[in-house]
C-alpha positions in Angstrom: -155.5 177.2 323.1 -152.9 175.9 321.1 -150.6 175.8 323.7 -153.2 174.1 325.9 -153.8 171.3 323.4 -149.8 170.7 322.5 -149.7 170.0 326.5 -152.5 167.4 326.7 -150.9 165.8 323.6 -147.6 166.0 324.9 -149.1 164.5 328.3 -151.0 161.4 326.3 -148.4 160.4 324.7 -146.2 160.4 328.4 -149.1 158.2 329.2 -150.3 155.8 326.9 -147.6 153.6 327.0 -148.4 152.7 330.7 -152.1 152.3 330.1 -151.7 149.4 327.3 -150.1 147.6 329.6 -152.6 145.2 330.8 -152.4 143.2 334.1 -151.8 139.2 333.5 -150.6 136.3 335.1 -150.2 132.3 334.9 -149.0 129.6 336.3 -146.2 127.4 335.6 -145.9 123.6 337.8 -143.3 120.4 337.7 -144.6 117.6 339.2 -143.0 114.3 339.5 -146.0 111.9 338.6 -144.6 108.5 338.1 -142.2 106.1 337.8 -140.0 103.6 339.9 -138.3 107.0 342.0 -142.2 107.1 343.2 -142.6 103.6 343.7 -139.5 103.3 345.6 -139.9 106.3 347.9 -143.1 104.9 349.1 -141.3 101.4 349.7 -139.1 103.0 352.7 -141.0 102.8 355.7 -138.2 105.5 357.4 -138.5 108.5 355.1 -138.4 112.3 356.3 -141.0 114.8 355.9 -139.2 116.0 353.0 -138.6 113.1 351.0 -142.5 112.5 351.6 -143.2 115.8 350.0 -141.0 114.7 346.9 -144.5 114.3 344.7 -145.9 117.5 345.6 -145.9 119.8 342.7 -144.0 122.2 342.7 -145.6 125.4 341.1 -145.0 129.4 340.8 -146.8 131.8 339.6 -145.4 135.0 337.3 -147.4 137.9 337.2 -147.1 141.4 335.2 -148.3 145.1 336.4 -147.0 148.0 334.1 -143.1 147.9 335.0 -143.4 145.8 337.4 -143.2 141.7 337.4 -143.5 139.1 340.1 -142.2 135.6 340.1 -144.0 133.8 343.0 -143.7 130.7 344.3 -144.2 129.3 347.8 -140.6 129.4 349.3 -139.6 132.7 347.6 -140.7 135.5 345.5 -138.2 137.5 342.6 -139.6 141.4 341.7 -138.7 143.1 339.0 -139.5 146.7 338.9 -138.5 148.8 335.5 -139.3 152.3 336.6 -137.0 152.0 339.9 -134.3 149.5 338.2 -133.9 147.1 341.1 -134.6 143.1 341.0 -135.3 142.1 344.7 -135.0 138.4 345.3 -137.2 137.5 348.4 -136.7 134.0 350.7 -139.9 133.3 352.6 -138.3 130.6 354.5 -134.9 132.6 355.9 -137.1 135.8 355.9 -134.5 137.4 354.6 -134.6 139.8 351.0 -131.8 141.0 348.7 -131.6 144.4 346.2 -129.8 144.4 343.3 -129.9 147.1 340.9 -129.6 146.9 337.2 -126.4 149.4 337.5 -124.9 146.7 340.0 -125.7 143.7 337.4 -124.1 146.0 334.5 -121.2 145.8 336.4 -121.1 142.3 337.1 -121.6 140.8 333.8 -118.9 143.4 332.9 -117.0 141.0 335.0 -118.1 137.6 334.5 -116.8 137.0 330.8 -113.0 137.1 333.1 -115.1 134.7 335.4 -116.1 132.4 333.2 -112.5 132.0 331.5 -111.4 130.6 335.1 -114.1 128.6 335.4 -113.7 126.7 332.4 -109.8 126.8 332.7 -110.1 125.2 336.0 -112.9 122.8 334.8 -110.3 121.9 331.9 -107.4 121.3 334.7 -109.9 119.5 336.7 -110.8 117.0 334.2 -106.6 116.7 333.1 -105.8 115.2 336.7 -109.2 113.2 336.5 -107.9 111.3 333.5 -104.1 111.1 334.4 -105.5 109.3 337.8 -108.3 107.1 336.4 -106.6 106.7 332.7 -109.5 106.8 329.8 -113.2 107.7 330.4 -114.8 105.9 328.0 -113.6 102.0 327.5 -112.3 101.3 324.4 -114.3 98.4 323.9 -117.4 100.6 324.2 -119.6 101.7 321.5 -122.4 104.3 321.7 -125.0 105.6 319.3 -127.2 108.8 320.0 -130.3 109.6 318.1 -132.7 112.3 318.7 -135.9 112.3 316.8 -138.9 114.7 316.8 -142.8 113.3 315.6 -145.9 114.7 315.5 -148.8 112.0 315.5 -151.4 114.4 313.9 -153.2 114.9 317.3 -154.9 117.7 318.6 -156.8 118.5 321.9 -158.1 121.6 323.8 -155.2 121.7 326.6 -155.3 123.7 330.0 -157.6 126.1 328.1 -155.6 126.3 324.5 -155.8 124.7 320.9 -152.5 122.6 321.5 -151.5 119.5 319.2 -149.0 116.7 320.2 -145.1 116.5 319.3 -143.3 113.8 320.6 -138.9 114.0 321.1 -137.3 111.2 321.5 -133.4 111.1 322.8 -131.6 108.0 323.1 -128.2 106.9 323.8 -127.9 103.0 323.1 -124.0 101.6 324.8 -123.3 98.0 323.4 -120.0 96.1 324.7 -117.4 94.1 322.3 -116.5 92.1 325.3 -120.3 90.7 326.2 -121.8 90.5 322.5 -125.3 90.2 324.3 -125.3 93.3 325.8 -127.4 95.9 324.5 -128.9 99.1 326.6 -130.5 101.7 325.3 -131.1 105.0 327.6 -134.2 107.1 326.9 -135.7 110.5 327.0 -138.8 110.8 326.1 -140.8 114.0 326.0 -144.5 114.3 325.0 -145.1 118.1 324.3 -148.4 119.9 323.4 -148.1 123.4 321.8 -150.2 126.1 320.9 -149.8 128.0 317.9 -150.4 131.3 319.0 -149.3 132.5 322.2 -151.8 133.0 325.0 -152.0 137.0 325.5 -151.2 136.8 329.2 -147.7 134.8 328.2 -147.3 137.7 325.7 -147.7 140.3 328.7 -145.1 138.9 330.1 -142.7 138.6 326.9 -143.1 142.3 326.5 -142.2 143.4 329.8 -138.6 140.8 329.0 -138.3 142.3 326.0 -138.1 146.4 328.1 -136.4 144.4 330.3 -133.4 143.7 328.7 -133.4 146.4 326.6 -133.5 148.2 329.7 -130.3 145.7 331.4 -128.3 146.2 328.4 -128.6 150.2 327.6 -124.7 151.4 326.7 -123.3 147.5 327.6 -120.3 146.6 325.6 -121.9 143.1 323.6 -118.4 142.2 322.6 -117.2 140.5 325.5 -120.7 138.6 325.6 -120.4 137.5 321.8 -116.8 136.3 322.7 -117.7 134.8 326.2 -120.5 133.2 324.3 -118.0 131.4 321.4 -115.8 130.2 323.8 -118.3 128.3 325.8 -119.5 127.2 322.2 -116.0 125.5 321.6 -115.7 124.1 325.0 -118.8 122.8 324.3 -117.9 121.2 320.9 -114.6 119.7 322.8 -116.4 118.0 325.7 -119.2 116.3 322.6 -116.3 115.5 320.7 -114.4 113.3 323.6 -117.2 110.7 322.9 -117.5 108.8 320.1 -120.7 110.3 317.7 -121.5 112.4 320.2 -120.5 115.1 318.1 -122.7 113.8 314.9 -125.7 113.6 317.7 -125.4 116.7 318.8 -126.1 118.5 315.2 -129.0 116.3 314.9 -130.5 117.0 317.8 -130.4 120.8 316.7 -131.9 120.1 313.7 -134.9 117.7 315.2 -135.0 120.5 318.4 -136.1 123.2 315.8 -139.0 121.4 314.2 -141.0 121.9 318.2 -142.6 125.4 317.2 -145.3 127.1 319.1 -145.9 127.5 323.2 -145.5 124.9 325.3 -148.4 124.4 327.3 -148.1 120.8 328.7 -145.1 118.4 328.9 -145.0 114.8 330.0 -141.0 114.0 330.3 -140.4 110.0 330.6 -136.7 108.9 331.8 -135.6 105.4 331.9 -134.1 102.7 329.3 -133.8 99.0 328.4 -131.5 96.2 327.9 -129.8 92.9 327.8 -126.7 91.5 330.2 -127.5 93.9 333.3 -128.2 91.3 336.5 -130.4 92.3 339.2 -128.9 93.4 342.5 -129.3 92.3 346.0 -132.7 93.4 347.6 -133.0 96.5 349.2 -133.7 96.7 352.8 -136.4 99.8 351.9 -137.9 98.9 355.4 -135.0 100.2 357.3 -134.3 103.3 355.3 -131.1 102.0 353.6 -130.2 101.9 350.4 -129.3 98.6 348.2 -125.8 97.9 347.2 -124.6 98.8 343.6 -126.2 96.5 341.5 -123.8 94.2 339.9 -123.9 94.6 335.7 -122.9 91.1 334.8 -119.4 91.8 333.9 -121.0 94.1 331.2 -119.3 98.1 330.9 -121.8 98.8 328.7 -124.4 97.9 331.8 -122.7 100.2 334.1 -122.7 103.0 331.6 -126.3 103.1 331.5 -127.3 102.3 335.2 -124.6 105.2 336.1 -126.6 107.2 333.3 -129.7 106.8 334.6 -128.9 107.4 338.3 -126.8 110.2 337.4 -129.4 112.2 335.0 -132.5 111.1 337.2 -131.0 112.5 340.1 -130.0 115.8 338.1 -133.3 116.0 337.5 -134.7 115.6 340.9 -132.1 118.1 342.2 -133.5 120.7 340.0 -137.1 120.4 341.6 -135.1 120.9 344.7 -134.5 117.0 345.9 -131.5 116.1 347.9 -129.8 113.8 344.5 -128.0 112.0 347.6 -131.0 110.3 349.3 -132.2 108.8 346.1 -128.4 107.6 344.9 -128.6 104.2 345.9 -132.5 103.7 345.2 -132.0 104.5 341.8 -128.6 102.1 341.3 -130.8 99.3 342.1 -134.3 100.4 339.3 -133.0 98.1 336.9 -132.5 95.1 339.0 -135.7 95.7 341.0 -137.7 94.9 337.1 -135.6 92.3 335.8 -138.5 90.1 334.3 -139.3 87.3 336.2 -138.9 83.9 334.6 -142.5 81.7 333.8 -141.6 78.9 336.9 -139.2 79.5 339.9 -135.9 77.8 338.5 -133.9 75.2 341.4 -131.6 76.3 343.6 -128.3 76.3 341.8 -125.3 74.6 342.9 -122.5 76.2 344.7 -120.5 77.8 342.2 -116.4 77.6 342.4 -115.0 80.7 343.7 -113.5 81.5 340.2 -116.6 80.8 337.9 -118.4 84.4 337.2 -121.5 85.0 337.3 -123.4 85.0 333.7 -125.2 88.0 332.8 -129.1 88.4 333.2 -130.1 88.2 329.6 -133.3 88.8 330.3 -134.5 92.2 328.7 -135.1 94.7 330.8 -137.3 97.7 330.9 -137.1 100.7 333.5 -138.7 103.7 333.5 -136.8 105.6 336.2 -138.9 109.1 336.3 -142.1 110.7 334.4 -142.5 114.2 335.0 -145.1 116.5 333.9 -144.9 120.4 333.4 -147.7 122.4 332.6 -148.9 126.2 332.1 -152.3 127.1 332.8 -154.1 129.3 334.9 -154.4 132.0 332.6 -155.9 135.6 334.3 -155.9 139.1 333.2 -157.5 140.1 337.0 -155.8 143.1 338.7 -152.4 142.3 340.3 -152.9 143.5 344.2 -150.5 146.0 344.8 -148.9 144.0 348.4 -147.5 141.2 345.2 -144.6 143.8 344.6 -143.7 144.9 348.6 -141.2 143.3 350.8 -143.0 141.6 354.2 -142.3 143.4 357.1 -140.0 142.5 359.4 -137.5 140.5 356.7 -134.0 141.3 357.0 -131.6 142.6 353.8 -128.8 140.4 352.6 -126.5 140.2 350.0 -128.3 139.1 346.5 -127.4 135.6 345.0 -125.1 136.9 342.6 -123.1 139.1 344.4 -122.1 136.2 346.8 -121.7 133.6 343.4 -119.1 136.5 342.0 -117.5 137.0 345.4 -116.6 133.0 345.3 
């Protein structure tokens, strides 16, 4: 009897651990939802499919079943199954599927701290012959400032199904110019973020199965080449903020101001744009047959050309991380500022032909541009039963090589 009863003990306690693992899921979506990028897309009467879609949000959905998780979206799916250590990577559109299993990706990242060296050796050359050919970066006459700032306005709402209350993060970089006095742009990123103080218990499903994840990853892995790989890119970070002037000083503070956003984000409204003095408005664009406008001209000011390059440059980033081709929108984005130059109270005279060596004054009109808003939400919360099909691979798709095994063949 005793026997009996060690047995069934013996057998709950094989078991338990699997049964307080409750099914959940949510869903996590990007959208862009404003801003002169939409305004100008829908000005080009030639635009592809695609480019159409641009507005579409673009959502995926992560879901939890014992040891096994499923990140699903609509062009692919990524499984991660504990009890068989394999992540399978899954491309809807190629049809295609790849295995990798966690023995393989010990042996990889045993690898990649050489990797990485390389790379940022031959990122280091890279930017060497960059500044022998083009000389200095950064202008001397140039000066920037960087602030980042974190404020909560005291306001609290129920959001997507959660207590959340309102923090707002503001990064700016303002560029002025000793050569045009009047110039004066200030680039901004602006975030408005609603958090919940205690973490919905689906999102805690899934922070549970990470958690036997990587303690699953990282059984008898060496953490010393990780810790050094890790302080390395710290430094090469710290030398690429200190090439520009307070960077450096801006970059502390930002830490500081990043830490005071506590809780779990629920719902994030991201505004990109800026605004400034001396930057003169470009040629029109011919949106109507598809091409882009010229570069538009900065009035002579560096400090204008700094902040239109920044704008295209991180707006683009941005769009390319939502999956949009950065080199359709290039020459859109060059002209946003122009494009809302304010227009003056009466239409002025036609001026008189100006001799070939007279420049052109800068617009000293201010100027306000927001490029991009974006929005990023969780919601969706279930605790339904994850169908079983979630975690197969569709018949008929054809094995590849995964993601990273091609990445660490290049």
């Amino acid at each position: 009897m005793q026997s009996r009863i060690k047995k069934l003990l013996t057998l709950a306690m094989l078991v338990s651990p699997m049964l307080c693992y409750a099914d959940a899921s949510y869903e996590k979506s990007t959208q862009i939802t404003g801003g002169q990028l939409v305004d100008m897309l829908k000005s080009y009467a030639m635009i592809s499919k695609q480019m159409k879609s641009l507005t579409d949000p673009k959502s995926e959905i992560t879901m939890v079943h014992g040891n096994q998780k499923a990140v699903v979206s609509r062009d692919s799916t990524e499984i991660t199954d504990l009890d068989k250590q394999v992540i399978i990577r899954i491309d809807n559109t190629k049809k295609t599927y790849s295995v990798m299993t966690f023995a393989d990706m010990r042996k990889m990242m045993a690898e990649m701290p050489q990797k990485m060296a390389q790379m940022q050796q031959q990122m280091k050359d890279a930017q060497a012959r960059a500044a022998q050919q083009s000389g200095p970066a950064i202008p001397p006459n140039l000066q920037f400032n960087f602030t980042t700032s974190v404020t909560e306005p005291g306001i609290s709402k129920v959001v997507n199904g959660q207590n959340a209350t309102q923090k707002i993060l503001t990064m700016k970089m303002t560029v002025t110019d000793s050569n045009n006095p009047e110039t004066n742009v200030a680039y901004n990123l602006t975030t408005e973020i609603w958090t919940t103080p205690d973490m919905p218990p689906e999102m805690k499903e899934v922070q549970d199965f990470d958690m036997r994840f990587a303690k699953a990853l990282m059984a008898g892995v060496d953490l010393a080449a990780f810790k050094n790989m890790a302080a390395n890119s710290k430094a090469a970070m710290a030398q690429m903020f200190g090439g520009k002037p307070g960077a450096a000083e801006a970059f502390a503070q930002m830490q500081k101001e990043l830490a005071k956003i506590t809780g779990t984000r629920i719902l994030e409204i991201q505004r990109m744009g800026g605004t400034g003095t001396g930057i003169a408005a470009p040629p029109p664009s011919t949106g109507a047959s598809g091409s882009s406008a010229p570069p538009p001209s900065n009035g002579g000011s560096a400090a204008g050309q700094v902040a239109t390059d920044t704008a295209k440059n991180t707006a683009v980033g941005e769009s390319s991380r939502l999956g949009i081709p950065g080199s359709a929108l290039g020459g859109a984005l060059m002209s946003a500022w122009g494009r809302h130059k304010a227009k003056p109270a009466a239409p002025a005279p036609a001026p008189a032909p100006a001799a070939a060596t007279s420049p052109a004054p800068a617009a000293q009109t201010p100027v306000d541009v927001t490029l991009m808003e974006m929005t990023t939400q969780t919601n969706n919360f279930s605790r339904e039963a994850i169908p079983s099909s979630v975690f197969e691979i569709p018949s008929g798709f054809k094995q590849v090589p995964s993601p990273m095994e091609q990445m660490m063949a290049r």
